[in-house]
Structure formats: C-alpha cells, structure tokens
N, C-alpha and C positions, 0 to 999 in steps of 0.2 A: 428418586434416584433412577438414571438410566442404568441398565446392564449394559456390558464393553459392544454386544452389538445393537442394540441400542442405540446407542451413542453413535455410533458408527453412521446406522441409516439415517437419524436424525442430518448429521454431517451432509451424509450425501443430498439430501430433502431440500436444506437450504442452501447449499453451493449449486444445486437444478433449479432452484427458484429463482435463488440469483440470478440466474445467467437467463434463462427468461424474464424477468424484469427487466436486463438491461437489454434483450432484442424489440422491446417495444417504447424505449424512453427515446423522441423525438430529439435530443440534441446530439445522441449516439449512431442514429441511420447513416451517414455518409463517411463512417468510421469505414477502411476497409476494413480491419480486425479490431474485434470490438476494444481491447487490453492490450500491450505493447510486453506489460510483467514480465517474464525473464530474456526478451529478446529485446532489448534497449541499445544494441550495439554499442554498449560500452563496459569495456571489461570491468567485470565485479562491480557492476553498478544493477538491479533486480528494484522493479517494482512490486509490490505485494500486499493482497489482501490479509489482515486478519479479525479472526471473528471470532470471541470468546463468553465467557458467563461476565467477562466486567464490561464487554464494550466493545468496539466497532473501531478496528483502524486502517488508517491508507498511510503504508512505506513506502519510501524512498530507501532502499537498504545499499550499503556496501558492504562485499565482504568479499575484499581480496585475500588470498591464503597469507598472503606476507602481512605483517602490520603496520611495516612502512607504508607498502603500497596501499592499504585503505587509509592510512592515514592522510597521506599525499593528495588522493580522490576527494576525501573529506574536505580538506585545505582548498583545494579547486571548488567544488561546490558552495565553498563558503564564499567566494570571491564571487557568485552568481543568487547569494542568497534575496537580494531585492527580488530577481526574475523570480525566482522560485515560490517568494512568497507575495508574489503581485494578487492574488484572487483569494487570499488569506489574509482577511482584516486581522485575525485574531494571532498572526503569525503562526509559524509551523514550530513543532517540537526540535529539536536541533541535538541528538544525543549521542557523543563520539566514544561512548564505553557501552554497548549492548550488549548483555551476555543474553544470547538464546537459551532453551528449556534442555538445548543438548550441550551447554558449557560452552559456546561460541560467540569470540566475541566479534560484532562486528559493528558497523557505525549506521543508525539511522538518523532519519529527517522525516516523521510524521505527523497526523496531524489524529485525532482521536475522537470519539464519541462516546463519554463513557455513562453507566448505568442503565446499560441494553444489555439482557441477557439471550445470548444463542441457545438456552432453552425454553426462553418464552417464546411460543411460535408468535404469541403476539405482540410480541419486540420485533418481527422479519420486517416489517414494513422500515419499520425508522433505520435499521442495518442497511437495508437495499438502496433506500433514497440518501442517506450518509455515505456507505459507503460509493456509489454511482456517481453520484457527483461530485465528490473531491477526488476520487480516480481520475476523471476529466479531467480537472481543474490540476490537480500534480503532474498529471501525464503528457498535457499542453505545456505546462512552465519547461516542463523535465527537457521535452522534447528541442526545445526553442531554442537550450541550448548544450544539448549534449554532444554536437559536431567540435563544440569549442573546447570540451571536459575529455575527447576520447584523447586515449594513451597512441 
C-alpha cells in the first residue's frame, strides 16, 4: 500500500513519463501540440486521459452543465459514430449515463485497456503505448469532424 503521498509522487512519476514517451513516438512529431484534451473547440465536448489500478482509458467525454444539452451533443455524436469509430475494429464504448467519482453525470465514448495496474511500474509500458495510440486514433476521428458537431 502506498501512503496519500505516496500515491501522489507515483501519480506525478507516470503522468512525466507519459508525456516523455509521447515526445519521442514518431507518428506524434508533426503534431503542433502534442494532445488537443480540454481545448477541442467544442463546448462540453473534453478529451481525456485516465489511468487507474483496473486499466488504461482514452475519453471522448461530454459534460455540458444542462442535461439536455449533453444529451443533444451525445445525439450529434452518434449521427458521426461510423467517423468515430473508423480505426476501432473492436468499436468504441458508447455510454450516455456516466456518473464520475464526484457524482457527475456526464456522457462518454471510450475506448479501454483493462488489467494494467498504474501501480505496477511495470504495467507503464502497455499504459503509454495504449493509451498514445488510440489518443491519436480518437483525436484524428474527433477532429475530422467536430467543425460539424460545434453549437
């Protein structure tokens, strides 16, 4: 068991590893920023990493304050779901009731890697190459068509 700091540095350990890993993956170099995540120019629309003791996942998150409004987003999204999941044989997860750790609900579209634990350091490899490459692969689909999704 870690202590709360502990846990903490570990955190930081592998979110600086990450992000070194992904300045030397050749099909990232001509990215001008490497991740797009909360600046996707479209409201309540948030791409995001997470890394836990079950697994490895790349979001597509909505979470407009209204629940019309992410509803509606949702609804658009789904009308783009072929684009979306063109480089996902395996399809992408499709979940319009997500209640986060802090009681919020909001709608994602991920895709998972699970039985990797973020505290086996020697799970960081398959986390970094999982999650690095279907960031790409969701943040290419996302992008391709989020000019037709914005509000």
């Amino acid at each position: 068991m870690y202590s709360k700091e502990e846990l903490k540095q570990l955190k930081v350990e592998f979110w600086e590893s990450f992000a070194a890993f992904c300045e030397v993956q050749p099909y990232l170099r001509n990215w001008k920023k490497i991740w797009t995540l909360y600046n996707t120019k479209v409201k309540g629309v948030e791409l995001k990493f997470d890394a836990t003791r079950q697994g490895a996942y790349v979001i597509l998150e909505v979470n407009h304050k209204k629940e019309d409004d992410w509803l509606e987003m949702f609804e658009k999204l789904t009308w783009y779901k072929e684009v979306l999941e063109k480089d996902f044989p395996e399809g992408l997860i499709w979940d319009i009731c997500y209640v986060r750790e802090t009681g919020n609900q909001v709608a994602r579209i991920y895709t998972a890697k699970e039985g990797i634990d973020i505290h086996r350091r020697e799970h960081w490899g398959e986390f970094f190459i999982f999650m690095a490459t279907q960031m790409y692969l969701l943040e290419r689909n996302f992008l391709s068509i989020a000019d037709y999704i914005k509000e």
